[in-house]
MDTraj code that builds the backbone (N, CA, C; nanometers):
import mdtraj as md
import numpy as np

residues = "UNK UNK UNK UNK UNK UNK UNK UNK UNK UNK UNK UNK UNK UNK UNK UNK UNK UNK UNK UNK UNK UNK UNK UNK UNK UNK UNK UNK UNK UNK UNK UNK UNK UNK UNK UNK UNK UNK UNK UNK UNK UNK UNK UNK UNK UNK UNK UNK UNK UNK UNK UNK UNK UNK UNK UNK UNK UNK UNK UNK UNK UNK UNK UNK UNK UNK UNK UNK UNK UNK UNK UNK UNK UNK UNK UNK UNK UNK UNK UNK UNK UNK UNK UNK UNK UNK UNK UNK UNK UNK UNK UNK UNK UNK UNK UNK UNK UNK UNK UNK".split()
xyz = np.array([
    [7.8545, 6.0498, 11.6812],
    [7.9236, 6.1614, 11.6203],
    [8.0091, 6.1085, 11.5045],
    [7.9841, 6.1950, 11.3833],
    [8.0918, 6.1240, 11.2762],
    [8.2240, 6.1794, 11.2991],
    [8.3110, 6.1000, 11.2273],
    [8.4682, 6.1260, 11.2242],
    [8.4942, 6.2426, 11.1374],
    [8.5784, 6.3506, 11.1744],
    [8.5997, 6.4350, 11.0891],
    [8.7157, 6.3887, 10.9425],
    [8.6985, 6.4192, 10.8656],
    [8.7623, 6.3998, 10.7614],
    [8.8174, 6.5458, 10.7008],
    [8.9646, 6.5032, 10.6438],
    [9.0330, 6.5594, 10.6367],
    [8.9676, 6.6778, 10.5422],
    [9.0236, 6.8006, 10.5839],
    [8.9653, 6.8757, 10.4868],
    [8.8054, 6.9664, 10.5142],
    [8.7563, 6.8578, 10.6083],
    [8.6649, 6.9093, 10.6610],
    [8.5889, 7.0643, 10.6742],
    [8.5132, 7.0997, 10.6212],
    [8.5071, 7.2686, 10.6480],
    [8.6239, 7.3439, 10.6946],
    [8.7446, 7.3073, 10.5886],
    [8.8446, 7.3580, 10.5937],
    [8.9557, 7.3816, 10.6628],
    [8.9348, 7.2274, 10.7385],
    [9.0407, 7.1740, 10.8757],
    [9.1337, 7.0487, 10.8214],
    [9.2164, 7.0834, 10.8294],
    [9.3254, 6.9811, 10.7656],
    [9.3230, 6.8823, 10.8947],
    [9.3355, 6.7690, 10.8447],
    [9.3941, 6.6534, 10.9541],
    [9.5403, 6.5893, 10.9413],
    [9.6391, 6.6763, 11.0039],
    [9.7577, 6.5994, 10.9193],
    [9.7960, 6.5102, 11.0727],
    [9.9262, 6.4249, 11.0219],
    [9.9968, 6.3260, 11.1437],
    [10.0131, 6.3946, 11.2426],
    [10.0905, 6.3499, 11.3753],
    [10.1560, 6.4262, 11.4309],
    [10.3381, 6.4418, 11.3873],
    [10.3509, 6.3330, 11.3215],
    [10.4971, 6.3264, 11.2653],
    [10.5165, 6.4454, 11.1544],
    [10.4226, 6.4410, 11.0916],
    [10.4042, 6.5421, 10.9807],
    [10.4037, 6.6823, 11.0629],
    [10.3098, 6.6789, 11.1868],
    [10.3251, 6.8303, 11.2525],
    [10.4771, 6.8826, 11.3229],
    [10.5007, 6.7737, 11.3655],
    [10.6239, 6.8248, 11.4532],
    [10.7526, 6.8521, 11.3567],
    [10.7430, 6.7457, 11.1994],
    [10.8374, 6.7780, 11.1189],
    [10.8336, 6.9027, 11.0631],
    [10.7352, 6.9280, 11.0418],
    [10.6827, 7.1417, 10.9789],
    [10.6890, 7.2081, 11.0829],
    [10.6710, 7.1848, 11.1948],
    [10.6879, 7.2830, 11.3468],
    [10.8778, 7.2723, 11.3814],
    [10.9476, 7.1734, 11.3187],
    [11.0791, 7.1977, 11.3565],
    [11.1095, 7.2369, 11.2722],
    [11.1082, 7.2781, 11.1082],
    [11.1440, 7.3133, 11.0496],
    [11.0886, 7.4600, 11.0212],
    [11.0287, 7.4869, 11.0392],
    [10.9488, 7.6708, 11.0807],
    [11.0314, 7.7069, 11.1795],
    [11.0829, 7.6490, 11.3231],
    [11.1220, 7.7050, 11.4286],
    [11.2956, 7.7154, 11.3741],
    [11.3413, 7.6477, 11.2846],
    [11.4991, 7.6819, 11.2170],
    [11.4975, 7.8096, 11.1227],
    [11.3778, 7.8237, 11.0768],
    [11.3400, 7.9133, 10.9639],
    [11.3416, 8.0443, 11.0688],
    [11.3019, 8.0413, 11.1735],
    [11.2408, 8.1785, 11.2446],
    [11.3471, 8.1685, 11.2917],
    [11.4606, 8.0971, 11.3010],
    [11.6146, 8.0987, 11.3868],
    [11.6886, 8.1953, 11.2453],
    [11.6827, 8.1561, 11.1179],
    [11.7273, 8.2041, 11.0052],
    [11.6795, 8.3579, 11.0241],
    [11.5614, 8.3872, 11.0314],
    [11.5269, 8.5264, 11.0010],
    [11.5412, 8.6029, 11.1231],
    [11.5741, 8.5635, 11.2392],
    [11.6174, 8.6291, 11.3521],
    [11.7577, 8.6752, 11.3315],
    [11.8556, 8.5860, 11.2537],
    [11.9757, 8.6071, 11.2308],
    [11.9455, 8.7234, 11.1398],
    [11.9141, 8.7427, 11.0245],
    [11.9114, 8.8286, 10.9283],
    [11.8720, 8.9705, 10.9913],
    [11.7989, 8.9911, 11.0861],
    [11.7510, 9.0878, 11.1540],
    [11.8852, 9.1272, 11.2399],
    [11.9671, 9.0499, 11.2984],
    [12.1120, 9.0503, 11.3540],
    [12.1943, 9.1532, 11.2577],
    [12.1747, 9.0343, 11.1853],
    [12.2729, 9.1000, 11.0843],
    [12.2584, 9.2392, 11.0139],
    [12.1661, 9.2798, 11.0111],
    [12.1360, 9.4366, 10.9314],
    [12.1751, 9.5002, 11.0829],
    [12.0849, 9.4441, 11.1888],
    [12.1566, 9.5166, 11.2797],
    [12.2999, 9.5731, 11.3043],
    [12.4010, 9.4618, 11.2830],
    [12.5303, 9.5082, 11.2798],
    [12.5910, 9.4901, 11.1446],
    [12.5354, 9.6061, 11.0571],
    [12.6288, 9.6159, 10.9585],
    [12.6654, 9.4976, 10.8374],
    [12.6155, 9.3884, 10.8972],
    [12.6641, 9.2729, 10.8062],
    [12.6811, 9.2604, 10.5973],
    [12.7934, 9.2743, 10.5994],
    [12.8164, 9.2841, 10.4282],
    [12.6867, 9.2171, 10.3821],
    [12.6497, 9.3309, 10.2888],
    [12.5170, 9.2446, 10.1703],
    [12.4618, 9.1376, 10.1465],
    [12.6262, 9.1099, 10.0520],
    [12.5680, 8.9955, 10.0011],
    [12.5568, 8.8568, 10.1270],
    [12.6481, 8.8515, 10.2389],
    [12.6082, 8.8012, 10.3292],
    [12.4656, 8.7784, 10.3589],
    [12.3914, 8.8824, 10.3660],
    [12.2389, 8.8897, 10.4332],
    [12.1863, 8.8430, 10.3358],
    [12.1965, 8.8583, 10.1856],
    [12.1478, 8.7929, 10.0631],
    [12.1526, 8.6571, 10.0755],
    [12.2330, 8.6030, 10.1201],
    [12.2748, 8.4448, 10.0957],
    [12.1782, 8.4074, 10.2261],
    [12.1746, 8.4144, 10.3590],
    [12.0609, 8.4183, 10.4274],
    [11.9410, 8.4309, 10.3647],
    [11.8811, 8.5131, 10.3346],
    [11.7724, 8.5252, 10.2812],
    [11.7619, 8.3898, 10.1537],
    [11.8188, 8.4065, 10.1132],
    [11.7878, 8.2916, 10.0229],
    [11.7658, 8.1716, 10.0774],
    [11.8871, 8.1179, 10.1639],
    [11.8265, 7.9951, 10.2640],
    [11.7187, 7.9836, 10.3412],
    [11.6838, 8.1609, 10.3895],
    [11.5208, 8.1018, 10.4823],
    [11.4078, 8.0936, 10.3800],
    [11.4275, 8.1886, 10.2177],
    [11.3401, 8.1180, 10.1371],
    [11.3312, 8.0137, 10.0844],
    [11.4301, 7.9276, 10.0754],
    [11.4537, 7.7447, 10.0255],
    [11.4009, 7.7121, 10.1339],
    [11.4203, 7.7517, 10.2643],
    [11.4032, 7.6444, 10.3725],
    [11.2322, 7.6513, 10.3788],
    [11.1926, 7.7500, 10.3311],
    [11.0231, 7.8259, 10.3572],
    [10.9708, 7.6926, 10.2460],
    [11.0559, 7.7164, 10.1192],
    [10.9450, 7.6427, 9.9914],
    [10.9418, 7.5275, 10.0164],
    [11.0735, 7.4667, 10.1126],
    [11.0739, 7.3224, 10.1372],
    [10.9327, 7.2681, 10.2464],
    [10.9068, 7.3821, 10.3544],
    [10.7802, 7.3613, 10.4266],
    [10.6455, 7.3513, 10.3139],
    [10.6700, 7.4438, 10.2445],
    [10.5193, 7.4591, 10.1434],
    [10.5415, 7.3375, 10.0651],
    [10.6318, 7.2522, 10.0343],
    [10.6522, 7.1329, 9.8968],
    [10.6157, 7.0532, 10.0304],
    [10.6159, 6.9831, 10.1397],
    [10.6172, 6.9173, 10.2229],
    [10.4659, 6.9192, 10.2792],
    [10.3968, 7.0157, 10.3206],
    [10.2522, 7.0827, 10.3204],
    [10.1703, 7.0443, 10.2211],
    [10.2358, 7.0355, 10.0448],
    [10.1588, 7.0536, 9.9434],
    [10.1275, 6.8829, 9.9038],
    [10.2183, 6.8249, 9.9354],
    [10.2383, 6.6697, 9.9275],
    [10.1355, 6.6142, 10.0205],
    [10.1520, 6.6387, 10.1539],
    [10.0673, 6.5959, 10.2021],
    [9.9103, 6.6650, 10.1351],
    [9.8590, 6.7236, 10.1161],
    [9.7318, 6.8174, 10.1014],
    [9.7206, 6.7319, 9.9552],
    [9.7958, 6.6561, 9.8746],
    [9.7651, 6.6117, 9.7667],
    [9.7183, 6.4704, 9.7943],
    [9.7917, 6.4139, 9.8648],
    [9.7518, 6.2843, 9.9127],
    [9.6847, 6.2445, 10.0103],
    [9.6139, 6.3591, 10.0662],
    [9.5182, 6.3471, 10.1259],
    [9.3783, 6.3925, 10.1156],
    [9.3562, 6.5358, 10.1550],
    [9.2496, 6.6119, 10.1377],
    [9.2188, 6.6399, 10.0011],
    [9.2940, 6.6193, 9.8789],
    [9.2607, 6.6717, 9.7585],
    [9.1959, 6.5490, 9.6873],
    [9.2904, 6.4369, 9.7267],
    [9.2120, 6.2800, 9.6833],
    [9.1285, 6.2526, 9.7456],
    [9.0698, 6.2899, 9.8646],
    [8.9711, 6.2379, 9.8863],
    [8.8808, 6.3114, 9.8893],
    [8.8717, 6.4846, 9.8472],
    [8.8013, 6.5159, 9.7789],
    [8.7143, 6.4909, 9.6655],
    [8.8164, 6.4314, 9.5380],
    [8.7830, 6.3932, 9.4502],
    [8.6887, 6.2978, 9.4772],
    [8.7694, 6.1544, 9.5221],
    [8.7167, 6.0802, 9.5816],
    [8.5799, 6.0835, 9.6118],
    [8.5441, 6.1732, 9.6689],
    [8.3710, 6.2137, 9.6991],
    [8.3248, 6.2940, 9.5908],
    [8.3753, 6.2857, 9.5288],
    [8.2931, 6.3727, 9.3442],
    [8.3193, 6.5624, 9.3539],
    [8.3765, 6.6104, 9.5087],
    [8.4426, 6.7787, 9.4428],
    [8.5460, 6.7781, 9.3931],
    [8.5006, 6.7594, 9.2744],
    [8.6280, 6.7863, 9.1620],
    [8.6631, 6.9405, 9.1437],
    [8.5711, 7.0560, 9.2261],
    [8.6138, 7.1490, 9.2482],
    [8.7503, 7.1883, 9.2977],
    [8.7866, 7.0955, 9.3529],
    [8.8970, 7.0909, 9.5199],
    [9.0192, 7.0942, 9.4282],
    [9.0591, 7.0530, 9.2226],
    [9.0986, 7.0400, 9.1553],
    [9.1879, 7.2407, 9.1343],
    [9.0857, 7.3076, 9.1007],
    [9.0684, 7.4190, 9.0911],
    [9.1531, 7.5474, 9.2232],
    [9.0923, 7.4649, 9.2857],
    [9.1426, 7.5349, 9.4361],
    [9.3000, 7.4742, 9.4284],
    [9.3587, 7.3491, 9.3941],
    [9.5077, 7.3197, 9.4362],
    [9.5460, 7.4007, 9.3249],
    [9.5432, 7.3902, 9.2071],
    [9.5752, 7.4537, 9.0677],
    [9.6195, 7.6191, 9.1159],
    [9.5034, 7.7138, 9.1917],
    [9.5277, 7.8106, 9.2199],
    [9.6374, 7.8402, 9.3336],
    [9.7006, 7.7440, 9.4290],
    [9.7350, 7.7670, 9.5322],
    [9.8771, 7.7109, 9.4584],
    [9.8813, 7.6166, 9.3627],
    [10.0009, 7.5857, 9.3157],
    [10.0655, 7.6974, 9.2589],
    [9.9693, 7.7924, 9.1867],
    [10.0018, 7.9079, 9.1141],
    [10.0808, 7.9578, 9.1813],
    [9.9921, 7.9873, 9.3296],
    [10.0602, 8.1215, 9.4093],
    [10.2073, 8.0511, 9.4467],
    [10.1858, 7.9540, 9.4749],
    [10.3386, 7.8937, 9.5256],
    [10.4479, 7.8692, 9.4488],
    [10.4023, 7.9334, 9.2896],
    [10.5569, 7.9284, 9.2129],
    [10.5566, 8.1190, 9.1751],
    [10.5469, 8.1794, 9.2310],
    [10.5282, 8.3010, 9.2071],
    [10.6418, 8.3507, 9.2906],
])
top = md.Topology()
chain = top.add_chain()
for i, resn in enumerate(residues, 1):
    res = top.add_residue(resn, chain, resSeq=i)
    for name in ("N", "CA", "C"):
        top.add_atom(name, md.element.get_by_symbol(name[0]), res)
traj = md.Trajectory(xyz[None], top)
């Protein structure tokens, strides 16, 4: 049986250090937006809930910059690496969406 490689019909292979660091940092993020849901609940001044929101979106882009790093130094180079220089196209578009 061959080894799967990263990227594989569209299966990422990341660490487990890498998983548990994006799985603890998602589970602070879903602690952030549970609060915000609190907070409208009781009334909480605006701009309060604003300033929340802004931290679970920094804390969100910091998962996607952390995600995107790895996916560059891995699955995208060694895409290339094997001549789909397509795989070029596909990060380009996903970079798009991620400064939007």
């Amino acid at each position: 049986m061959e080894d799967k490689k990263c990227c594989d019909m569209k299966n990422a292979h990341h660490s487990e250090e890498l998983k548990k660091k994006l799985k603890s940092r998602l589970n602070r993020i879903e602690g952030q937006v549970k609060a915000i849901h609190r907070m409208i609940d009781e009334d909480i001044y605006c701009d309060d809930v604003l300033n929340q929101i802004s931290s679970a979106k920094s804390a969100l882009n910091g998962v996607g910059k952390s995600l995107l790093e790895a996916h560059m130094k891995s699955c995208v180079v060694e895409q290339i690496k094997e001549g789909r220089e397509e795989v070029v196209d596909e990060f380009l578009y996903t970079i798009n969406k991620l400064l939007k």
